[in-house]
Each structure stands twice: as C-alpha cells, then as structure tokens.
C-alpha positions in Angstrom: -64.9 -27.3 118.2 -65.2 -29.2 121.3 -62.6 -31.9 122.1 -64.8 -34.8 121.8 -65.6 -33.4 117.8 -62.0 -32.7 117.4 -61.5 -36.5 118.1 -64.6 -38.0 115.8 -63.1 -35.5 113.1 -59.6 -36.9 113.3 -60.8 -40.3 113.3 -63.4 -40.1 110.5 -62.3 -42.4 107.7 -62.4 -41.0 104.4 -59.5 -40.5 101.6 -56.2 -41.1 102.2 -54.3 -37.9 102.8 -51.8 -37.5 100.2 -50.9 -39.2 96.5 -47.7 -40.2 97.7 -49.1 -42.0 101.0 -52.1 -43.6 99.0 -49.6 -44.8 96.1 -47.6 -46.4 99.3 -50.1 -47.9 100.9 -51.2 -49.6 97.5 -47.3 -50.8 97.1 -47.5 -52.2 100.7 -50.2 -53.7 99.8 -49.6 -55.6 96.7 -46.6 -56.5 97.4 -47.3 -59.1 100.7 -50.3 -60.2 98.3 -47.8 -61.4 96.1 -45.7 -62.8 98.3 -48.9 -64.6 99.7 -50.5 -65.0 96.5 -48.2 -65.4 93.7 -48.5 -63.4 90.6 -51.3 -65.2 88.9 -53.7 -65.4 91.5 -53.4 -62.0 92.9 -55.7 -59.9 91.3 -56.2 -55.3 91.0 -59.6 -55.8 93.0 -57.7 -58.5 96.5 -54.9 -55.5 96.7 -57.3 -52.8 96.0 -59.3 -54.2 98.9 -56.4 -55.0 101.1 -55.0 -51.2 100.4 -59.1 -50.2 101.7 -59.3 -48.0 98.3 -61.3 -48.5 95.2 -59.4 -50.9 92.1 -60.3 -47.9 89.9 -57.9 -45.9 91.7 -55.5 -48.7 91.6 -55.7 -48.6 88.0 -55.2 -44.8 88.2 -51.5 -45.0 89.8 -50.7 -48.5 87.9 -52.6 -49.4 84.2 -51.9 -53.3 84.3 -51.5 -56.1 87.4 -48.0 -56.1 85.4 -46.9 -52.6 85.6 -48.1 -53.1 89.5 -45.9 -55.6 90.1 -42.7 -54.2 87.9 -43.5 -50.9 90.7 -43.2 -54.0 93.6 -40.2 -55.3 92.3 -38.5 -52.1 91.5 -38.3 -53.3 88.0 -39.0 -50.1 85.5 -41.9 -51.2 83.6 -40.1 -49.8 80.7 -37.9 -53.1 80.6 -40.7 -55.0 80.7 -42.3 -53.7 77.5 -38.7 -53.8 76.0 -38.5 -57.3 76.2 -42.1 -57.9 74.9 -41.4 -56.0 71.8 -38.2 -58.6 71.1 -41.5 -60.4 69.8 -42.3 -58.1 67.5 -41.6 -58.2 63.9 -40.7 -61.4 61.5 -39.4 -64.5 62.6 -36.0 -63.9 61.4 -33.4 -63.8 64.4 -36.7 -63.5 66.6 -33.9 -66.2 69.2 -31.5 -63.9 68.9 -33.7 -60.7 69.8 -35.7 -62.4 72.9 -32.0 -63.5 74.4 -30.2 -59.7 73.7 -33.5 -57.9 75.1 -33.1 -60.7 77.9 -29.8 -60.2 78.7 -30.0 -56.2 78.3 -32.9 -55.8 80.9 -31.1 -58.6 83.6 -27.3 -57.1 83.3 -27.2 -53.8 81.1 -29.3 -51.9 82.8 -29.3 -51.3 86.1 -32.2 -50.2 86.9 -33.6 -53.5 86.3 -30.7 -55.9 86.8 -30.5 -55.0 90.7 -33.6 -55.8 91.7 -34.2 -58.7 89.1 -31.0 -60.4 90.0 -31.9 -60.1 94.2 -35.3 -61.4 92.9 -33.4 -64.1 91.5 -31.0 -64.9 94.2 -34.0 -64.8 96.4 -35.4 -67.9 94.3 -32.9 -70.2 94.6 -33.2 -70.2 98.4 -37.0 -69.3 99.0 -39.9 -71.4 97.8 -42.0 -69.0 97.5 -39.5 -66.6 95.8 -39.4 -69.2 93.0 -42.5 -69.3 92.4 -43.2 -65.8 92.0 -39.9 -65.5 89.6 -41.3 -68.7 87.4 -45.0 -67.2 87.2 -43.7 -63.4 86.2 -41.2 -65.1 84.0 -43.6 -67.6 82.6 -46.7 -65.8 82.5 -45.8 -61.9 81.8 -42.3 -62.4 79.6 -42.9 -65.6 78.0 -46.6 -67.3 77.8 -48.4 -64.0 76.3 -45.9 -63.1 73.9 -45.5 -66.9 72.6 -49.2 -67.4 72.3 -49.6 -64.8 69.9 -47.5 -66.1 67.2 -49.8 -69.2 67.5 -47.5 -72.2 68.0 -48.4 -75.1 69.7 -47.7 -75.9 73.6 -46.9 -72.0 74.0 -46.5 -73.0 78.3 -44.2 -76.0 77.1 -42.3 -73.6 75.2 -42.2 -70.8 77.6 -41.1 -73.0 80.2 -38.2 -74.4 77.8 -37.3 -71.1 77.1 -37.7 -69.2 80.4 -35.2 -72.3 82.0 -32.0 -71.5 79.1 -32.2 -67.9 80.0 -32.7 -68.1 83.5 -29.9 -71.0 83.6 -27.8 -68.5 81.9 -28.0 -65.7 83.8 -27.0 -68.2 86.9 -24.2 -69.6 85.3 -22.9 -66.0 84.4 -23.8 -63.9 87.2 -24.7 -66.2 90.4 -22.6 -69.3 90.0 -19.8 -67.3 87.8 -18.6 -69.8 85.2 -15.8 -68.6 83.9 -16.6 -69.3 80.1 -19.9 -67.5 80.9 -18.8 -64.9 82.6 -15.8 -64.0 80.2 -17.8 -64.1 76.7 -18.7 -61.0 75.4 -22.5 -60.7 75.5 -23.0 -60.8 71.5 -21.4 -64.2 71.5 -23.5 -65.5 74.0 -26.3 -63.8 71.7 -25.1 -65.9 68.6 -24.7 -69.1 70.1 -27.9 -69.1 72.1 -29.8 -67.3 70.0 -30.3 -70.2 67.6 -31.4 -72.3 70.0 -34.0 -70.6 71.6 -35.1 -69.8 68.0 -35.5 -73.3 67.3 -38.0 -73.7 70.5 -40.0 -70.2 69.5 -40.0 -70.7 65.4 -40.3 -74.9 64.7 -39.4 -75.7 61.8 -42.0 -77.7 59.9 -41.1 -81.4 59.6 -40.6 -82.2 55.8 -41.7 -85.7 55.5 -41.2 -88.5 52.3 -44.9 -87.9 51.4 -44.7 -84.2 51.3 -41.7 -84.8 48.4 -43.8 -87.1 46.8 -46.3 -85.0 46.6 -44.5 -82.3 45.8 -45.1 -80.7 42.4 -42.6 -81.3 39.3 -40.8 -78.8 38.3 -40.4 -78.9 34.5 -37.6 -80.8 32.4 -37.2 -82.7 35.7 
C-alpha cells in the first residue's frame, strides 16, 4: 500500500470504531443538544444527526429520548421507572407513594441523588439549568403519568405538584431548614402526602342539588 492509499484508507469515513466510542460520541452529543435545546424539543433523530450516525442505532444503545437523557444526567434510568410506577395501582395513598418514590430516588439512593441534586443546584443559578430541570420534571415524572388517570388540567397539576416536591427537597437538602432536615423521611411522607393527594385524586364537589337528588333510603 502506497502512502498516498495508506492516507485515503485512514481517512475514509465509515463506522465508528468501537461500541464504547460510538455510545460516547452519542452522550456527547445529546447532552449539549439538551443544554441547547431543552428536553422537549430535542429529539432521537437532531442528536442522531449531530453524533453523524443513524437514530436507529441511537435507539439501539438507548430505547426512549428518556432513558437517553437519564444516561446524560447520570441518573439510572431504573429510578426513573421507579417513580413512574408510584402511579400505579388505586388511588388510595397514591400522595403518599409519588412523594416516598420522590424522595427515595432524590436522597436514598445515590446513584441518583448526586447527580439530580447538582442538576438541581445547577437550576437555581442557571437559566437554562432550570429549564431543563422543570421540562424533565414536568414532562417525563409528572405530565405522562398524571394524564393517564384522566384528570383535568394534568400540566396545572404537574406543575403544582412538581413545585411542593422540588420546594422540598430545597428546603431539606439545599437551604437546610432545620425542621426539614431533622424529620424523619416517613413523617415528611405523612404530612405531605395528603396534600399532594389532594392535587393528583380531587375529590368531587358534593353540591345541595346532588343531596336533593339523591335517592331516599327507606324509613327515612
């Protein structure tokens, strides 16, 4: 092989060289289109295009924009699906469930807590940062999962709930109140817990017509 081959054959583009490097490069590259893009506007096929390999492979390494961005953050996408299952199941406690999943995946575990609570420290200063934290929040933990039990205003609610949890984890972890940071983790499940219930599970309004039209019970 002549020199001038030996260099067209080293420069030939063509698959990456390795699982690890092309796994890498599609990291590197989804994570500055989130930080450009946000969450919900970055799509498989921009960081597919951006990493110069096809989305199917993309889908290969990571199944869901979700799991791809769990891999960005360093956020096992194991804690991710625990949390959405906290929606599983009957109503009953369903409050209590979301906040101990919520609390589990940001403080118990530390895979997850690390890099969620420097994501989160990262919000509070950086615009951007914030944004990113309310769409994953929002969108991925809170908008899907409420939707699906068919309430109304599921954003509304996500974004009610999304902002007691978050301001929980600040007042415990970030600004360290001492109440918060003292009280054992099932009290802060009981005493939140209800009221995050009341935003995911309304309770229906009983009005003076519904009595009246309400049907007899006999000997009454």
């Amino acid at each position: 092989m002549t020199a001038q081959s030996k260099s067209v054959s080293t420069g030939r583009r063509g698959r990456r060289p390795g699982t690890n490097q092309t796994r890498q490069a599609i990291l590197d590259a989804a994570r500055a289109r989130f930080a450009a893009d946000g969450f919900t506007a970055t799509t498989i096929r921009r960081v597919a295009a951006d990493a110069e390999v096809d989305a199917s492979l993309v889908m290969q390494f990571f199944r869901s924009k979700d799991e791809l961005f769990a891999a960005v953050m360093s956020v096992p996408a194991e804690a991710l699906t625990r949390f959405s299952s906290a929606f599983k199941g009957t109503d009953a406690h369903l409050g209590e469930r979301v906040v101990r999943a919520f609390l589990e995946v940001w403080e118990v575990e530390s895979s997850s807590s690390k890099p969620l609570m420097a994501m989160l420290r990262g919000a509070i200063v950086n615009d951007q940062a914030n944004d990113q934290l309310r769409e994953f929040l929002q969108e991925r933990l809170l908008v899907d999962n409420i939707a699906l039990r068919a309430v109304d205003d599921p954003t509304l609610r996500a974004g009610i709930v999304s902002s007691m949890l978050v301001g929980l984890i600040v007042g415990r972890g970030i600004v360290g109140v001492a109440p918060l940071t003292e009280a054992e983790r099932e009290t802060l499940i009981a005493l939140v817990g209800p009221a995050v219930q009341s935003v995911l599970v309304p309770v229906p309004v009983v009005t003076d017509d519904d009595v009246d039209d309400a049907p007899e019970t006999p000997g009454t």
